[in-house]
C-alpha positions as CSV (number, residue, x, y, z in Angstrom):
1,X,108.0,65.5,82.1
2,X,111.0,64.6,84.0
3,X,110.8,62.9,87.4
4,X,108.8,60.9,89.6
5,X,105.1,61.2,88.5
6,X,104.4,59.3,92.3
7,X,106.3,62.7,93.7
8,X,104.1,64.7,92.9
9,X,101.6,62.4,93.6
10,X,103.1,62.6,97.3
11,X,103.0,66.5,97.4
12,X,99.9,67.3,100.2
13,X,100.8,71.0,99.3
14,X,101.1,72.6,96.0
15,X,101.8,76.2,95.7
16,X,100.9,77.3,92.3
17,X,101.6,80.6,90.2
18,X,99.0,82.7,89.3
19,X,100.3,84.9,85.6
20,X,101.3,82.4,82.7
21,X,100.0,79.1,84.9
22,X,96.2,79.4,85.7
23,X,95.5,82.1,83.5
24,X,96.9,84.6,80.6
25,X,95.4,88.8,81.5
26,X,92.5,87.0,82.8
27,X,91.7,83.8,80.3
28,X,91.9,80.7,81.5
29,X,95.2,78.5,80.4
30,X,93.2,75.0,79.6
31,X,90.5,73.6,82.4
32,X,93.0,74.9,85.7
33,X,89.2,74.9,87.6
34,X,88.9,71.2,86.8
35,X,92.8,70.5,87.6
36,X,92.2,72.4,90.8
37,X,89.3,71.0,91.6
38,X,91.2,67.6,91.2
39,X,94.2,68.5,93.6
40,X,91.5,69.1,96.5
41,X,89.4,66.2,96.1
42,X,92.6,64.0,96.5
43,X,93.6,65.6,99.9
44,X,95.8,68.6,98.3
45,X,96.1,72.0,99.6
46,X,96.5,74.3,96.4
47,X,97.8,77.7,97.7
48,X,98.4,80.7,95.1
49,X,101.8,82.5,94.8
50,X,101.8,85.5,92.6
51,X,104.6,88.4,92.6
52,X,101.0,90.3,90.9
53,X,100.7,93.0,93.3
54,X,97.9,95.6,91.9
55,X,95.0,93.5,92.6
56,X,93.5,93.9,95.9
57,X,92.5,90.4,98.3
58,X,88.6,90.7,97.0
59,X,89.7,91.3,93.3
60,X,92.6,88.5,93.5
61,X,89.4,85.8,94.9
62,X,86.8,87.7,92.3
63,X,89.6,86.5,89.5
64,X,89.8,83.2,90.2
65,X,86.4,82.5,90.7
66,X,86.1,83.7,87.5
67,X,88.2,81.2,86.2
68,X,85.7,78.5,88.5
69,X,88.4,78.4,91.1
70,X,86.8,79.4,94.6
71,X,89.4,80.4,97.2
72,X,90.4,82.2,100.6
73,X,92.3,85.1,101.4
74,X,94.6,82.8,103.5
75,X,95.5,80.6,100.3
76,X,96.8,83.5,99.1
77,X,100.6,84.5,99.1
78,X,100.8,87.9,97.2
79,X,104.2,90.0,96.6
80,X,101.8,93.0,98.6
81,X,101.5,91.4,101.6
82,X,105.4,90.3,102.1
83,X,106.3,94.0,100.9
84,X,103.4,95.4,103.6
85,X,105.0,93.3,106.2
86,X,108.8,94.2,105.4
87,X,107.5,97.8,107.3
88,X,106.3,98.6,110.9
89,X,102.9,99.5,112.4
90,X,103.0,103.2,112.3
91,X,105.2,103.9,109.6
92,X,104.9,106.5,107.0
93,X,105.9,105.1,103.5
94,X,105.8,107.0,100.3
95,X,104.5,104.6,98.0
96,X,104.1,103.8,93.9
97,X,102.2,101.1,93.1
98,X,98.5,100.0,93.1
99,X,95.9,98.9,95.0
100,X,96.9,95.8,96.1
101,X,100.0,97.3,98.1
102,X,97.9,100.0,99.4
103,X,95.6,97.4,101.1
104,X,98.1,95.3,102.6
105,X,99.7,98.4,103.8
106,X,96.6,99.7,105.6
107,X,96.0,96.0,107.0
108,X,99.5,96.7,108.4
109,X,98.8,99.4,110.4
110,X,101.6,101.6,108.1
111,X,100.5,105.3,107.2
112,X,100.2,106.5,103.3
113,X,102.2,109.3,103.1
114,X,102.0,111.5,100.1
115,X,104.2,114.4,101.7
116,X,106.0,115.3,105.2
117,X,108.4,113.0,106.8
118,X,108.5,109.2,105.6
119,X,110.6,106.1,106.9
120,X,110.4,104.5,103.5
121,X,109.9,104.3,99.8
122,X,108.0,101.5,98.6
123,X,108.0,100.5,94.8
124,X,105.2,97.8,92.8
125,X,103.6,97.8,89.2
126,X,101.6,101.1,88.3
127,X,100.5,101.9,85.4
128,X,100.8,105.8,87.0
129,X,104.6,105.8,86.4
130,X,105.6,108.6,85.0
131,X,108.9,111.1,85.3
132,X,107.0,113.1,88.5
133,X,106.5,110.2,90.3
134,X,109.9,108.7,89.8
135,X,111.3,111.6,91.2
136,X,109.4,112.0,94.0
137,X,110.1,108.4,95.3
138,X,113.4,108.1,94.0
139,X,114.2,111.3,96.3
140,X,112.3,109.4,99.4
141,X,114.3,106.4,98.7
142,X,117.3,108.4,98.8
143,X,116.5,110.7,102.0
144,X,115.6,107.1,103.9
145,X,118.2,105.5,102.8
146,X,115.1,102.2,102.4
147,X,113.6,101.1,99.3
148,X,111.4,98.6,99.4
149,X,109.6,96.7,96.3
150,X,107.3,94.2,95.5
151,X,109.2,92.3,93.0
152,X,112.2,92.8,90.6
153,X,109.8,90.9,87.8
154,X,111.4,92.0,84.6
155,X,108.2,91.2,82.3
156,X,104.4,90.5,82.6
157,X,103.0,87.6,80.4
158,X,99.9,88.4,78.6
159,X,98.3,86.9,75.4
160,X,99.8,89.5,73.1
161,X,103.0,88.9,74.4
162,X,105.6,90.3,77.3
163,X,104.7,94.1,79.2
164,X,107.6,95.4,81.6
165,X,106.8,94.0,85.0
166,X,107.7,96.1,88.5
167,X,111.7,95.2,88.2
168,X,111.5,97.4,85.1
169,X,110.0,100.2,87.1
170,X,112.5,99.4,89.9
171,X,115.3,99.6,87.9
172,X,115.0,102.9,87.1
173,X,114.0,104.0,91.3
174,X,117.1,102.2,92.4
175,X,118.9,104.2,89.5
176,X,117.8,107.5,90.1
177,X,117.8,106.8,94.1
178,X,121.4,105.1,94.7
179,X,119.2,102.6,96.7
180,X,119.8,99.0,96.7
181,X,116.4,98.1,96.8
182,X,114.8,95.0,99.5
183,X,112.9,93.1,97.3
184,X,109.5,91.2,98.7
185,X,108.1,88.8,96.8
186,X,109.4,85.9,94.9
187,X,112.4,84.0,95.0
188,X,113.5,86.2,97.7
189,X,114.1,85.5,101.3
190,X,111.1,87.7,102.6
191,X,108.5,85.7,100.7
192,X,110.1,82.4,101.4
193,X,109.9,82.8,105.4
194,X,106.5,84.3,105.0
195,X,105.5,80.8,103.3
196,X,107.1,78.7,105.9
197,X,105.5,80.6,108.4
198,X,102.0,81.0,106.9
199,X,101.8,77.4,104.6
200,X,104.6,75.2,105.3
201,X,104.3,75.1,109.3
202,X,100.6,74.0,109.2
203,X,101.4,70.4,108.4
204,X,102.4,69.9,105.4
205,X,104.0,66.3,104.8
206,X,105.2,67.4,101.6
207,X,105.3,70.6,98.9
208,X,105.4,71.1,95.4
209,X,105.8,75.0,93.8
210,X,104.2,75.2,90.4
211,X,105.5,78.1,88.0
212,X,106.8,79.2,84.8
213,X,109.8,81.1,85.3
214,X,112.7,79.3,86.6
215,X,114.4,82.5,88.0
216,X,111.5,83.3,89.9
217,X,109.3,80.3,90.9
218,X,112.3,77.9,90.7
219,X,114.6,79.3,92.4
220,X,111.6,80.1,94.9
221,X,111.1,76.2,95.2
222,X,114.9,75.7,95.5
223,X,115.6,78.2,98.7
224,X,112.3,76.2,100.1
225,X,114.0,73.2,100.0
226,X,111.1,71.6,97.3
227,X,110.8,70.1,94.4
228,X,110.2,72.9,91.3
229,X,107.3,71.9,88.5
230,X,108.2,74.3,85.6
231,X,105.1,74.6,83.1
232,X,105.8,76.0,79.6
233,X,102.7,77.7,79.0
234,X,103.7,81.2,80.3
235,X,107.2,83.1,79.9
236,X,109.2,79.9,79.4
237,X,108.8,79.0,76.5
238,X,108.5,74.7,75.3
239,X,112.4,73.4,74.7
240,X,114.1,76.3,76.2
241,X,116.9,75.2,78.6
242,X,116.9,76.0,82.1
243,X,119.8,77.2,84.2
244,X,118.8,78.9,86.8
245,X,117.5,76.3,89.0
246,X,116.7,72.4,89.3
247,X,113.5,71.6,87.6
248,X,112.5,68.3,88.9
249,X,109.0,68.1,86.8
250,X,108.0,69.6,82.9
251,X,105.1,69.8,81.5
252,X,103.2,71.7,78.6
253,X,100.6,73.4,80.9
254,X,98.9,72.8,85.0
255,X,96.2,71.0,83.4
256,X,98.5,68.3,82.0
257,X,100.8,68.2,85.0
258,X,98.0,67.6,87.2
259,X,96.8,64.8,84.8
260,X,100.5,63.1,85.0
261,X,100.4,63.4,88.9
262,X,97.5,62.1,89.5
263,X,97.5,59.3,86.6
């Protein structure tokens, strides 16, 4: 681990990845309940950042409960709700992608529209992609002249190895729809004003982001103006150089950073 143990110590904040940090399709990386657990009995907030957006609010708390970690629906900062608030109250937008982005939409105030006029096209991970339903977004995209998405995540980390996240998806909307696409969630500018709004401007003295890819999480920390804690226990794997972003802090997993923070 490079840095300052004692600056992390300092952090009173620590936003944390969900996918290759807590847990791997649903398995727990390591004791993360117990490192958690540890964060908040010294005084730490521990807030959750996750470009994931299928799972719904109640599924995202049912799955880290399951891992023994019991939150709120305001600790959570999900690539769904930045995308959901990138549109208007009353809005019609064609959308492909899951649950998750179908609730925050809803919570919005912003209409489903699966025909008739639309103001948008909004893209997140589905596992219903298919040729149709690229075209039929891809032409909404194209007759709005607004494509929204929920990340531009390349890959998904799972035990077995890497799936194609939502920026594969994208890729082939912003393709077919000659859209330049306004990406929501991580390390883009939409998510990082909704976390200054929503975690940094409630008192926190100090703030720490917690992830495992540099070009996502880093580079999230970075345009916040904090420190970046790269774990190796997701996409990036141990040893691999980083240049995509200052790393201020290394370690093999959360478990063991936590351990090094808090001595």
């Amino acid at each position: 681990m490079t840095g300052a143990p004692t600056a992390l110590a300092e952090a009173s904040l620590w936003i944390v990845d969900l996918d290759g940090v807590l847990w791997l399709s649903g398995e727990p990386i390591g004791d993360v309940a117990g490192a958690v657990a540890s964060l908040r009995a010294n005084g730490v907030r521990v807030a959750f950042a996750t470009n994931n957006s299928s799972p719904t609010t109640e599924q995202m708390l049912a799955r880290l409960a399951r891992v023994g970690i019991q939150a709120a629906a305001e600790d959570l900062v999900t690539s769904a709700r930045v995308a959901a608030s990138l549109c208007e109250p009353g809005e019609r937008v064609h959308v492909l992608a899951d649950a998750g982005v179908h609730e925050a939409l809803v919570e919005r105030g912003v209409t489903i529209a699966g025909e008739g006029r639309c103001d948008a096209a909004l893209v997140g991970w589905s596992r219903d992609f298919d040729f149709s339903a690229l075209a039929a977004v891809s032409a909404v995209a194209r007759e709005t002249g607004r494509l929204i998405a929920t990340n531009g995540d390349p890959t998904h980390p799972t035990p077995e190895g890497l799936l194609p996240g939502s920026g594969a998806l994208l890729a082939a909307v912003a393709t077919a729809s000659g859209i330049t696409p306004r990406i929501a969630g991580k390390p883009h500018r939409p998510t990082v004003d909704y976390i200054r709004r929503h975690l940094l401007a409630q008192g926190a003295s100090a703030a720490v982001v917690v992830g495992d890819q540099p070009g996502t999480d880093g580079l999230l920390a970075e345009r916040l103006g904090v420190p970046f804690a790269l774990v190796d226990s997701g996409v990036t794997a141990p040893g691999t150089p980083v240049d995509e972003c200052p790393v201020a802090f290394r370690s093999a997993d959360l478990v063991t950073l936590v351990a090094e923070a808090l001595g």
